[in-house]
Structures are given as C-alpha cells and as structure tokens.
Short mmCIF file of the C-alpha atoms (twelve columns), coordinates in Angstrom:
data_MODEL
# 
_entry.id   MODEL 
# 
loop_
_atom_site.group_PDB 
_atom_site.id 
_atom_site.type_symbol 
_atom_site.label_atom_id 
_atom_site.label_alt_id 
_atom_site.label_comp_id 
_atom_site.label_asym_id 
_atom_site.label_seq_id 
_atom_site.Cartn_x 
_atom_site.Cartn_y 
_atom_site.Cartn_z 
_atom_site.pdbx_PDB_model_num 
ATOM 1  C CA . UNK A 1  -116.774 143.243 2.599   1 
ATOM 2  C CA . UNK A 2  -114.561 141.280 0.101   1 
ATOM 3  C CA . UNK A 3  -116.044 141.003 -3.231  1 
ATOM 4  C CA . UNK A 4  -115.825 137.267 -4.621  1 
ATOM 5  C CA . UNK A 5  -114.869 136.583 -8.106  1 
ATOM 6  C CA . UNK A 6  -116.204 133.804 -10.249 1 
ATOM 7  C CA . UNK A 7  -113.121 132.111 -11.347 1 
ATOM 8  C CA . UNK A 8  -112.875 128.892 -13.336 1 
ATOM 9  C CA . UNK A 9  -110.407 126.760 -13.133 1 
ATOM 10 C CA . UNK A 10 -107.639 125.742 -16.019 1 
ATOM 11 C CA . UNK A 11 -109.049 122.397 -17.385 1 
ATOM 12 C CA . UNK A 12 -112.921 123.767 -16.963 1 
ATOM 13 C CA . UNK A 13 -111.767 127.077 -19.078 1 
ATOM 14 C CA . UNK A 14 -110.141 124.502 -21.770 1 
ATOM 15 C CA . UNK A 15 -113.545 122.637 -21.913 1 
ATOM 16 C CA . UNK A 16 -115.537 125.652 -22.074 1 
ATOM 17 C CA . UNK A 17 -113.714 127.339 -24.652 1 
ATOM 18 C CA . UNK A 18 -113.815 124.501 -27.038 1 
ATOM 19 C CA . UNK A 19 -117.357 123.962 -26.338 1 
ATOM 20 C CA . UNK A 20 -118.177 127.775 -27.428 1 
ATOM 21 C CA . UNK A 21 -115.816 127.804 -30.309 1 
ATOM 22 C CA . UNK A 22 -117.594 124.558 -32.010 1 
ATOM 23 C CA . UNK A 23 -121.128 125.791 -30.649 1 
ATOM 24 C CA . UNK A 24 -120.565 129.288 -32.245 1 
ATOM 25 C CA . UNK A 25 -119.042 127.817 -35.140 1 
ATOM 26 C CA . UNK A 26 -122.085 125.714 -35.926 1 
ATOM 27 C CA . UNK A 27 -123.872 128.556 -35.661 1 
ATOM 28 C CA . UNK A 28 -122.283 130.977 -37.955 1 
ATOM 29 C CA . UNK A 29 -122.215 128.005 -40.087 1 
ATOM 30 C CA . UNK A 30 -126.269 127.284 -39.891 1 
ATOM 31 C CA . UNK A 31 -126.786 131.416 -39.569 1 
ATOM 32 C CA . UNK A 32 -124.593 132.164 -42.910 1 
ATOM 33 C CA . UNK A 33 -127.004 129.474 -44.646 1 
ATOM 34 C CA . UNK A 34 -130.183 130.660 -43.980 1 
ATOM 35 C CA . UNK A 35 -129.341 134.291 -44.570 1 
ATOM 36 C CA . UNK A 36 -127.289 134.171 -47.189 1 
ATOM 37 C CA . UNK A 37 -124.961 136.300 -45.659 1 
ATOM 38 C CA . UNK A 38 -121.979 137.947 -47.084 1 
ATOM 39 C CA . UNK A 39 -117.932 137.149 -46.048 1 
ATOM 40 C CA . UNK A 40 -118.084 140.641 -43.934 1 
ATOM 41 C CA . UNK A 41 -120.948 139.779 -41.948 1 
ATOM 42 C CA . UNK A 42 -119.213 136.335 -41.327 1 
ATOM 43 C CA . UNK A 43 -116.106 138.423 -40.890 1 
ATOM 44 C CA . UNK A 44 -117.759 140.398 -37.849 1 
ATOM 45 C CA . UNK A 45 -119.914 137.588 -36.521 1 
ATOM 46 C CA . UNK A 46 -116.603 135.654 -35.732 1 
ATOM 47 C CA . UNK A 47 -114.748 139.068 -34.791 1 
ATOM 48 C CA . UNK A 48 -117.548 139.538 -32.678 1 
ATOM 49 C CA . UNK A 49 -117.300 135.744 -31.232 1 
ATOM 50 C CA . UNK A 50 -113.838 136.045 -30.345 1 
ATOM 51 C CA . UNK A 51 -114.127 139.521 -28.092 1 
ATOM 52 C CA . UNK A 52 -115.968 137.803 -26.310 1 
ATOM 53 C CA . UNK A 53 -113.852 135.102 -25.516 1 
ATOM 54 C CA . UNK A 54 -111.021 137.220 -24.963 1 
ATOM 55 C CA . UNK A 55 -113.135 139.420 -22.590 1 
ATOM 56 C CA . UNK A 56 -113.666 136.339 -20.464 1 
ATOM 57 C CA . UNK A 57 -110.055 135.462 -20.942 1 
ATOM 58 C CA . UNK A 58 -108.838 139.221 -19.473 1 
ATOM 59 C CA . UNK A 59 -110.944 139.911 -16.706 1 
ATOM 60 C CA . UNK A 60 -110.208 136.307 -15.430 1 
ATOM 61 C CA . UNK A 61 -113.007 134.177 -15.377 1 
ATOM 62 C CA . UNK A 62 -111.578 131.923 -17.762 1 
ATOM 63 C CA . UNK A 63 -108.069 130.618 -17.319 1 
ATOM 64 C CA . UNK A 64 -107.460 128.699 -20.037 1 
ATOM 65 C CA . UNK A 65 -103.860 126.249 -20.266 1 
ATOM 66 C CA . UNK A 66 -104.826 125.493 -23.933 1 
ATOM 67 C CA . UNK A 67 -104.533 121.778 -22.702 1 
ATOM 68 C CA . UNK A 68 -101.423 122.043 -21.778 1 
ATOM 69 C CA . UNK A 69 -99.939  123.287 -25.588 1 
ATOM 70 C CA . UNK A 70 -98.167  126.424 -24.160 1 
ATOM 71 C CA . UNK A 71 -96.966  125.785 -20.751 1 
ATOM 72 C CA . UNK A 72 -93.673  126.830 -19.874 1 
ATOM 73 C CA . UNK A 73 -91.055  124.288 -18.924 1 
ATOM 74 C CA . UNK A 74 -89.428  125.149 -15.769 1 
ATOM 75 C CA . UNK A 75 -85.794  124.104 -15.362 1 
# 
C-alpha cells in the first residue's frame, strides 16, 4: 500500500512559518526574561528553533515560496 504524505501547500507553509517564527520569538523573548538567561542559551534556543523549521522544510511538509520573494522568473 502507498504511504501518504502530509504535505502543505506553498501559501499555508508561508503562513505557518511566520506564525512559528513570531510565536517562538515571543517566547524566547518572555523565556530569556524570567530566567535571566545568558546570550548562549538564547544562542541555542533559536539554533534549536530554526532545525526545526528546516527539518519541516527538508522532508517536505512545508513548502514554503517565502511569499513569493524568491521565485524564479521564467523567460
């Protein structure tokens, strides 16, 4: 049996994205504060962040256009 993939498409990967980088943003921001927390734990926090994203972003289920910023122009 075929195995199905969750896929999203290119404007719901934009949307998502940008809702997890503010929402995770936020965070660190509100995190950092009650901690107290050091520029290397902020350091690895958003390295840590951004793996993630870019995991999603490799095996597929996002498939981000970046809103259109990068697209190649065909002749």
């Amino acid at each position: 049996m075929g195995q199905m993939k969750l896929r999203l498409g290119s404007k719901t990967s934009d949307i998502i994205i940008t809702i997890y980088v503010i929402i995770t943003l936020v965070g660190r921001i509100y995190i950092e504060s009650i901690f107290k927390s050091n520029f290397i734990n902020s350091l690895f926090m958003g390295f840590l962040n951004l793996f993630i994203l870019w995991a999603l972003i490799k095996i597929k289920i996002l498939n981000p256009v970046w809103f259109g910023l990068f697209n190649k122009k065909s002749k």
